[in-house]
C-alpha positions in Angstrom: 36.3 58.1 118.7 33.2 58.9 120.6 30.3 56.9 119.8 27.7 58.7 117.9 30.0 61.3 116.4 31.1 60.9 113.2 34.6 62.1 112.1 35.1 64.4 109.0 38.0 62.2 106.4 41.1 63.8 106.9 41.9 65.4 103.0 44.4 63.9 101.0 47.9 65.6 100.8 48.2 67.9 97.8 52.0 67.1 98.0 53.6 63.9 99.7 57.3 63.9 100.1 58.5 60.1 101.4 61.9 59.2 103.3 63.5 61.4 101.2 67.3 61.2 101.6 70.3 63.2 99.5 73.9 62.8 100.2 76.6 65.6 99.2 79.7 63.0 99.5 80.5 62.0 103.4 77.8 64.7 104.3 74.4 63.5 104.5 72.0 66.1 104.1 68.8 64.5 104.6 68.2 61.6 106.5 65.0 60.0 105.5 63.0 63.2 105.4 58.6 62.8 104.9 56.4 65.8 104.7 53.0 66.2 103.7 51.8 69.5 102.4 47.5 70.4 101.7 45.9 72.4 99.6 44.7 76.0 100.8 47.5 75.9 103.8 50.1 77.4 104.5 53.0 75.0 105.7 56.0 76.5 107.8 59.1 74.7 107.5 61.6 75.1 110.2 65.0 74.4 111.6 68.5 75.7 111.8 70.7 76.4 109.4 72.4 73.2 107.9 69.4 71.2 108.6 68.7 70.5 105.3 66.0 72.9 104.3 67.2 74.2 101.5 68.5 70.8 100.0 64.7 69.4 100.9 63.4 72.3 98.7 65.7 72.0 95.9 65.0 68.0 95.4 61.2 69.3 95.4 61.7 72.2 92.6 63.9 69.5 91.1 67.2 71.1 91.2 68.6 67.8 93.1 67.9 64.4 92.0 67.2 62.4 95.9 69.4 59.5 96.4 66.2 57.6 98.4 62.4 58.6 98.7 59.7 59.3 96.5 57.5 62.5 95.7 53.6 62.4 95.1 51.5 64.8 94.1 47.6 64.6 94.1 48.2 60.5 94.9 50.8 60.2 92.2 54.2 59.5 91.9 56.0 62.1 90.2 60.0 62.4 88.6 61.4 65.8 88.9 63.9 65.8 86.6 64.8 69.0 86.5 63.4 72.4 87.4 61.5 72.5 84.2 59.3 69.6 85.2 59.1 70.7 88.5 57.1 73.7 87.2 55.4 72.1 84.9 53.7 69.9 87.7 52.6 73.1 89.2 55.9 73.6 91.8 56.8 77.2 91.6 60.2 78.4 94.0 60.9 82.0 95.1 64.5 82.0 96.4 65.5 84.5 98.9 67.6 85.9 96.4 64.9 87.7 93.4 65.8 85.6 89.9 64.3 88.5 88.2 65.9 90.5 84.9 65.8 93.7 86.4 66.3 95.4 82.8 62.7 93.7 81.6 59.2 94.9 82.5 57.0 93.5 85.1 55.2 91.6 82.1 57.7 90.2 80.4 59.5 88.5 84.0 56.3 87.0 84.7 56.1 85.6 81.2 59.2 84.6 80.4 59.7 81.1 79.2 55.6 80.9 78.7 55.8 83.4 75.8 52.7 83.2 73.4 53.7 83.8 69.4 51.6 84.4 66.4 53.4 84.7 63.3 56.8 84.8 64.8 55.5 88.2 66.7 55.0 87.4 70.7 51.7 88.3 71.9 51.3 90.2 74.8 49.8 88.3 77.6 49.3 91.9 79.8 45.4 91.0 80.4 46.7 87.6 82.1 49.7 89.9 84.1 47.3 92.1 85.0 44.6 89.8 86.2 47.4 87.8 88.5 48.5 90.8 90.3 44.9 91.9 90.7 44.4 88.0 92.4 47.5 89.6 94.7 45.8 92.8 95.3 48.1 94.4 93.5 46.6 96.0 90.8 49.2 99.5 91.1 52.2 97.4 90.0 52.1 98.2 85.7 52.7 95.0 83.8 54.5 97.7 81.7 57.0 98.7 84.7 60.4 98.1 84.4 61.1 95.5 87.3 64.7 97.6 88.8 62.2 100.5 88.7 60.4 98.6 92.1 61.1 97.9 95.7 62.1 94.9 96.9 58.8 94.2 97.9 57.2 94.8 94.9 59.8 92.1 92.9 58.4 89.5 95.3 54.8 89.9 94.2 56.1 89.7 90.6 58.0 86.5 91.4 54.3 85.2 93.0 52.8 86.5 90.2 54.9 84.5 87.6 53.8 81.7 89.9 50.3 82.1 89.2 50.0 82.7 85.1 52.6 79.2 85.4 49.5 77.8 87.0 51.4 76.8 89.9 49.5 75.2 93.2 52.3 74.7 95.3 54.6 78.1 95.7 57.9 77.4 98.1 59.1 80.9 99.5 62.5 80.9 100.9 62.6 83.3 103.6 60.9 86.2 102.0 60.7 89.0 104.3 64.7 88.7 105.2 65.0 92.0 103.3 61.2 93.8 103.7 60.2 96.4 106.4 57.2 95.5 108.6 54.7 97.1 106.1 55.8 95.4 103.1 55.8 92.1 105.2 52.2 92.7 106.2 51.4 93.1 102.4 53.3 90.2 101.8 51.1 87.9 104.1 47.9 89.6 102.5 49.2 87.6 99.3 50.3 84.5 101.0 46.3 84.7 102.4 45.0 85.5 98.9 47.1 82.1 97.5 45.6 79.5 100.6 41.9 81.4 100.0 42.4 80.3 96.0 43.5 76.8 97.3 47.5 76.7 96.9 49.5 75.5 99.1 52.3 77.7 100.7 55.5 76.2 101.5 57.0 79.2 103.7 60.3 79.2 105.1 61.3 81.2 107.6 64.2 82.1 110.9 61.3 84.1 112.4 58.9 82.4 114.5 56.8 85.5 115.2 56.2 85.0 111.5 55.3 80.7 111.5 52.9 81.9 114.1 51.3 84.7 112.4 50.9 83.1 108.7 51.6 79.5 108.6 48.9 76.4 109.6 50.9 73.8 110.0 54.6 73.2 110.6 57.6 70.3 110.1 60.6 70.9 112.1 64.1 69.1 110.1 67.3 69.0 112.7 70.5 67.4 111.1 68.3 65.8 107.9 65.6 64.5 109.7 62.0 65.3 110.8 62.0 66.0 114.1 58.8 67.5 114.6 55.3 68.0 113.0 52.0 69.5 113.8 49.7 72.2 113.6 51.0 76.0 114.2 47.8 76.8 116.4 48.3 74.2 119.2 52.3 74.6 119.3 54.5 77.5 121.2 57.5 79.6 119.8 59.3 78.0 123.3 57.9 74.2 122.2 59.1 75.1 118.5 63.3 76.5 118.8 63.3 73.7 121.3 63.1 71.1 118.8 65.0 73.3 116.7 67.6 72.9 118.7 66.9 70.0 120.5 67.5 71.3 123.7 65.6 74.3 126.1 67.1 77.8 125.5 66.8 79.5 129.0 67.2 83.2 127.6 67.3 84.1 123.9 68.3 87.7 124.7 71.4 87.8 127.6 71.8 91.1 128.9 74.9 92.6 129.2 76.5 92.8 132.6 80.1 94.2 132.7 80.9 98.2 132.9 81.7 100.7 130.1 85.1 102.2 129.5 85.8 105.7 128.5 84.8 107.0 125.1 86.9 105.6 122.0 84.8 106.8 119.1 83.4 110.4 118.7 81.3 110.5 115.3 80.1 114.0 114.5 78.0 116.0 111.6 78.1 113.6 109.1 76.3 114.5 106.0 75.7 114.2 102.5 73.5 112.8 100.4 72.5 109.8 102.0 72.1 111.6 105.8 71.2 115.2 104.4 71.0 116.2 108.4 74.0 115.7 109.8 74.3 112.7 112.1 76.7 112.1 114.9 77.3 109.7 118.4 79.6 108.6 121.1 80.7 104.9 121.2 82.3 103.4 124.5 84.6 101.0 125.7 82.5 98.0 125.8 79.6 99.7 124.6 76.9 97.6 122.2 75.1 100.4 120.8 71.8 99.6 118.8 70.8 101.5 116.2 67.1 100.5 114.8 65.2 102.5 111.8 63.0 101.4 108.7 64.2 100.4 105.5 65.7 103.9 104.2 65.8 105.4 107.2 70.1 106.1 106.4 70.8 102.9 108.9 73.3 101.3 106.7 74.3 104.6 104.8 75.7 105.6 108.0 77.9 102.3 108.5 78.9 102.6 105.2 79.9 106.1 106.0 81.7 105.7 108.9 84.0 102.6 106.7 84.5 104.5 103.8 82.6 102.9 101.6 79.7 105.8 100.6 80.8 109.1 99.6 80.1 112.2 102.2 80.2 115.9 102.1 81.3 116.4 105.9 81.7 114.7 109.1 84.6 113.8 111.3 85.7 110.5 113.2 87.3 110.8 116.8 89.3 107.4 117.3 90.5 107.1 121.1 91.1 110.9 121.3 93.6 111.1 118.4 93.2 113.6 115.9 89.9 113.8 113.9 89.4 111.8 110.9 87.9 113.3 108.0 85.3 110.9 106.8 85.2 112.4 103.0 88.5 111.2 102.8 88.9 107.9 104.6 88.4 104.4 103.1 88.3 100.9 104.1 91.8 100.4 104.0 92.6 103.4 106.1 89.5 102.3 108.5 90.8 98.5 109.0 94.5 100.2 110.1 92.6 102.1 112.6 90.7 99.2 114.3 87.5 99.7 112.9 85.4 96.9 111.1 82.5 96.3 109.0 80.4 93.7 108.9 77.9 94.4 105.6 74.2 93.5 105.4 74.9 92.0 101.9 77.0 89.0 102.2 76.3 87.9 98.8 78.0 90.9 97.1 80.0 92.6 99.5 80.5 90.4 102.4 82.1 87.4 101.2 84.0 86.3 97.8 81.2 83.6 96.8 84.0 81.8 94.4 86.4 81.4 97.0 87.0 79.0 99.9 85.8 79.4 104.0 89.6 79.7 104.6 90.6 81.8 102.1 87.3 84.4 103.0 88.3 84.2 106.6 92.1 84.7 106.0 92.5 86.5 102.7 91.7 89.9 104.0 94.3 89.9 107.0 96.6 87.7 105.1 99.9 89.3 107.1 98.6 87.0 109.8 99.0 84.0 108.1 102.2 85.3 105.4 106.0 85.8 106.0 108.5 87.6 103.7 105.4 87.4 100.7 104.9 83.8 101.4 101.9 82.1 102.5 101.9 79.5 105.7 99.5 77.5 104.4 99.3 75.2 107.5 98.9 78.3 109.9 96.0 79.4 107.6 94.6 75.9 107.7 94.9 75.9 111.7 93.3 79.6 111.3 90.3 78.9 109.6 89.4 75.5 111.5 89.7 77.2 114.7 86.9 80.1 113.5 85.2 77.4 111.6 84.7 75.5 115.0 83.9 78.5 117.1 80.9 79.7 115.2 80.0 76.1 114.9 80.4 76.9 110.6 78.7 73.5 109.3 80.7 72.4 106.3 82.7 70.0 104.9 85.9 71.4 105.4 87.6 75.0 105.4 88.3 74.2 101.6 85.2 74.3 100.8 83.7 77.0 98.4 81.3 79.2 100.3 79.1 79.3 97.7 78.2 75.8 98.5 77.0 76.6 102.8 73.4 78.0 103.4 73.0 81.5 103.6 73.5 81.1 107.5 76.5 79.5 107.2 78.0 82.0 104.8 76.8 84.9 107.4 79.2 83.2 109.9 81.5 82.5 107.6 81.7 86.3 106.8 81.3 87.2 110.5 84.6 84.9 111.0 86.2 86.9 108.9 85.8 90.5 111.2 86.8 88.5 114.3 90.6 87.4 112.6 91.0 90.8 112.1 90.7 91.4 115.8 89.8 95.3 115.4 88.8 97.1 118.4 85.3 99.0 117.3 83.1 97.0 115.0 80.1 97.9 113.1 77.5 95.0 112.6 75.0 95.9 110.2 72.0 93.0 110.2 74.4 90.5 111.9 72.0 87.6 112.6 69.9 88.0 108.9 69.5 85.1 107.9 70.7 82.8 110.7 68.3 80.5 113.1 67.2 81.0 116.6 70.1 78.5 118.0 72.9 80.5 115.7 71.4 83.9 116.4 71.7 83.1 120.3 75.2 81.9 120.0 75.9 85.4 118.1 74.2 87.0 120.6 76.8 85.6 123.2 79.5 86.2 121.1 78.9 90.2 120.7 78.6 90.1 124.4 81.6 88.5 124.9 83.4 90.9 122.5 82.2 94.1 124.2 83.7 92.3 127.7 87.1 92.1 126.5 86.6 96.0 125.8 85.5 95.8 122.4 82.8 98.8 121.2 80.0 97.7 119.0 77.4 99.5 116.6 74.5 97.3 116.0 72.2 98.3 113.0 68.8 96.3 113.0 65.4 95.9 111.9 64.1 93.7 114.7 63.8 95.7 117.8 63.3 92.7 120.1 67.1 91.9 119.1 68.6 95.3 119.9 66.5 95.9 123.3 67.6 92.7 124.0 71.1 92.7 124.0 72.2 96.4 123.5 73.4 98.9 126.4 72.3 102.2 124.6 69.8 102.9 122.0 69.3 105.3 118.8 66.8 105.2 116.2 67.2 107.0 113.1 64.1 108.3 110.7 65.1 109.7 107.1 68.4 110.6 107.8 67.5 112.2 111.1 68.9 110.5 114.7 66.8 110.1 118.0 68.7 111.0 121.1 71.0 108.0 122.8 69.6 105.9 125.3 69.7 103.3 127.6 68.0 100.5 126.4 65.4 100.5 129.3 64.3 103.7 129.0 63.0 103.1 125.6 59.1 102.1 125.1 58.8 100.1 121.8 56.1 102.7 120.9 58.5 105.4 121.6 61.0 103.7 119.0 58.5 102.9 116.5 57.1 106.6 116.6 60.6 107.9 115.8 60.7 105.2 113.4 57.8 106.6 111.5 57.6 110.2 112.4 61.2 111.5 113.5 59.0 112.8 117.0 59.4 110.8 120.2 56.1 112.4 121.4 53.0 113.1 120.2 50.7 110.4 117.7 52.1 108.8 115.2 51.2 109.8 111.2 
């Protein structure tokens, strides 16, 4: 302290989180975790998957009961019971996943559970809906919308709403932009900044750094349970922060591939319908990792799903290794998997993985001829099986038997990622592969796909990070309503080239 100079009291936490510690069996998920959390900031909490984020969060909304540690809020100790009390101190959770009724309007989401009655008759409450989403900025959303009528987007800022008319002052979001385009995750910080400005305090989790650094204040990095690192966003780096992620430097997040490309093995050509009304069409090479990068609806995924059967189409045709043409209205996934081509889809929760089953059985079940003979399983082959991917994507669990429902979402993307690699298919379409995953897992991925397209393996990567796919594609395409850019070489692409495509289907000229 210099003399003369008085210092300003440091505030008292909002919320106060001390040597918290949960245990799941032999696994211990948190190891003595503290955290302190202030009113009107935003704090980022980091770390990669497994380190017990989500299990901090869910003693703190009071879905888990902590085996050591107390919670305090505003100086006071507080019991969270349940996730009833929890929001009845004011602790409001958004999970990644929307816990909306998608059949109910905008008004009655945000005001179920608080419902007002008079005479048996519930009152509406639309002035207080209304005057939330206004708070949000948000004034165009109707409290008299039906919520599967709205984006994505839009069902966040209803889940922040219901936060508010709860009279919550401490809202947890669980990475919320995993599914939103850059525009809706600009709007989405204008409401995080609207929520500190009225004094709450933002818990914001998040795989994206660029994001901690643009929105967050202060930060608290957890690494196998513990609290590793704390401080303030402002005087930190993204380098300072994955290192104590990952406890160790990380020389290049983006390795370039190295090795040369075979001869063609996939021809793709006029593929249309309703979901690519302009015909679409591309080469794929031996060893190839092509990128393809586009906005939300710009016919990204519609295309993978194309190519695997899964989406009806009018026309097209599929070239595999210069046998006859395929006709894509008639293939299916089946029919796909027998010719070597894979699909690894963006939504793990419904379509990637079976969330009732085991790791083993979601890695095996779907090549189960491997691990079979004469209609009977070998059960110790599958064991062997699934421990050998569960140890090569570094899967953190308690054992192959254990119910993928039960990993973080991370873990369940490897998990499902696992799954394409037993089949051992020769072209493989990777549609958002890292979502969801943490800088260390996402550079291990990154390695992986490299190593893949060494052994000769051809890879389509659909994105919505362009740092990812000029990092570690060969060639690039961008795609804008249904509409395909020319393909490039990675390096010959400016990032405002791509995003002008992105927005305006023109790779010159200004943007609209």
């Amino acid at each position: 302290m210099v003399e003369g100079v008085a210092t300003l009291p440091q505030p008292r936490p909002l919320l106060r989180l001390k040597a918290i510690a949960k245990a799941f069996g032999p696994v211990k998920a948190l190891r003595g975790v503290s955290l302190d959390v202030f009113p009107g900031q935003v704090h980022a909490l980091i770390g990669e998957n497994g380190a017990g984020k989500s299990t901090l969060m869910k003693v703190l909304s009071g879905a888990h009961d902590p085996d050591v540690g107390t919670v305090e809020l505003d100086g006071q100790p507080l019991v969270l019971a349940n996730p009833s009390s929890a929001r009845q101190a004011g602790i409001a959770m958004i999970y990644q996943e929307l816990t909306l009724a998608p059949h109910l309007t905008v008004e009655e989401n945000i005001t179920l559970g608080l419902e007002r009655s008079r005479f048996g008759l519930v009152q509406s409450q639309s002035g207080k809906v209304a005057e939330a989403l206004d708070l949000l900025g948000r004034e165009d959303i109707a409290p008299g919308q039906k919520v599967q009528s709205l984006t994505i987007a839009r069902q966040q800022v209803v889940e922040i709403a219901r936060a508010i008319v709860s009279d919550a002052r401490i809202v947890i979001m669980d990475e919320p932009t995993s599914s939103l385009s850059e525009e809706d995750k600009q709007a989405l910080f204008r409401v995080i900044r609207n929520l500190r400005e009225k004094g709450m305090a933002v818990i914001y989790i998040s795989h994206f750094l660029d994001e901690i650094d643009e929105i967050a204040d202060r930060y608290t990095v957890l690494r196998d349970g513990e609290s590793v690192g704390e401080g303030m966003v402002a005087e930190s780096t993204i380098e300072s922060l994955v290192e104590q992620m990952i406890g160790r430097k990380l020389k290049d997040m983006y390795p370039r591939p190295s090795h040369e490309l075979g001869k063609v093995v996939a021809t793709a050509r006029d593929i249309g319908g309703r979901p690519l009304p302009q015909g679409v069409g591309f080469e794929l090479r031996e060893g190839e990792i092509l990128g393809v990068f586009g906005l939300v609806g710009a016919g990204r995924t519609e295309l993978a799903r194309c190519l695997f059967g899964l989406d009806e189409v009018q026309a097209g045709t599929l070239e595999l290794r210069g046998d006859a043409p395929l006709n894509l209205s008639d293939i299916h996934p089946v029919q796909a998997l027998r010719c070597s081509l894979d699909y690894l889809s963006e939504n793990r929760k419904d379509e990637g993985l079976a969330q009732n089953l085991s790791i083993r059985d979601n890695i095996t079940l779907s090549a189960i001829r491997k691990t079979s003979r004469c209609g009977f399983l070998k059960l110790r082959e599958e064991d062997g099986t699934a421990a050998k991917w569960v140890d090569k994507l570094g899967v953190r669990c308690s054992s192959a038997g254990q119910p993928v429902r039960a990993l973080s979402g991370g873990n369940q993307q490897k998990v499902a990622i696992a799954r394409m690699l037993h089949h051992d298919s020769q072209i493989l379409i990777m549609d958002e592969p890292t979502r969801g995953i943490d800088v260390g897992s996402k550079h291990e991925i990154y390695e992986l796909i490299h190593d893949l397209a060494a052994q000769g393996k051809s890879i389509l990567v659909i994105s919505s990070y362009l740092p990812e796919l000029t990092g570690i594609c060969h060639t690039l395409a961008v795609m804008h309503r249904g509409a395909r850019s020319e393909v490039r070489a990675v390096d010959t692409w400016s990032d405002r080239e791509v995003i002008r495509f992105a927005t305006t289907g023109k790779t010159t000229g200004s943007a609209a």
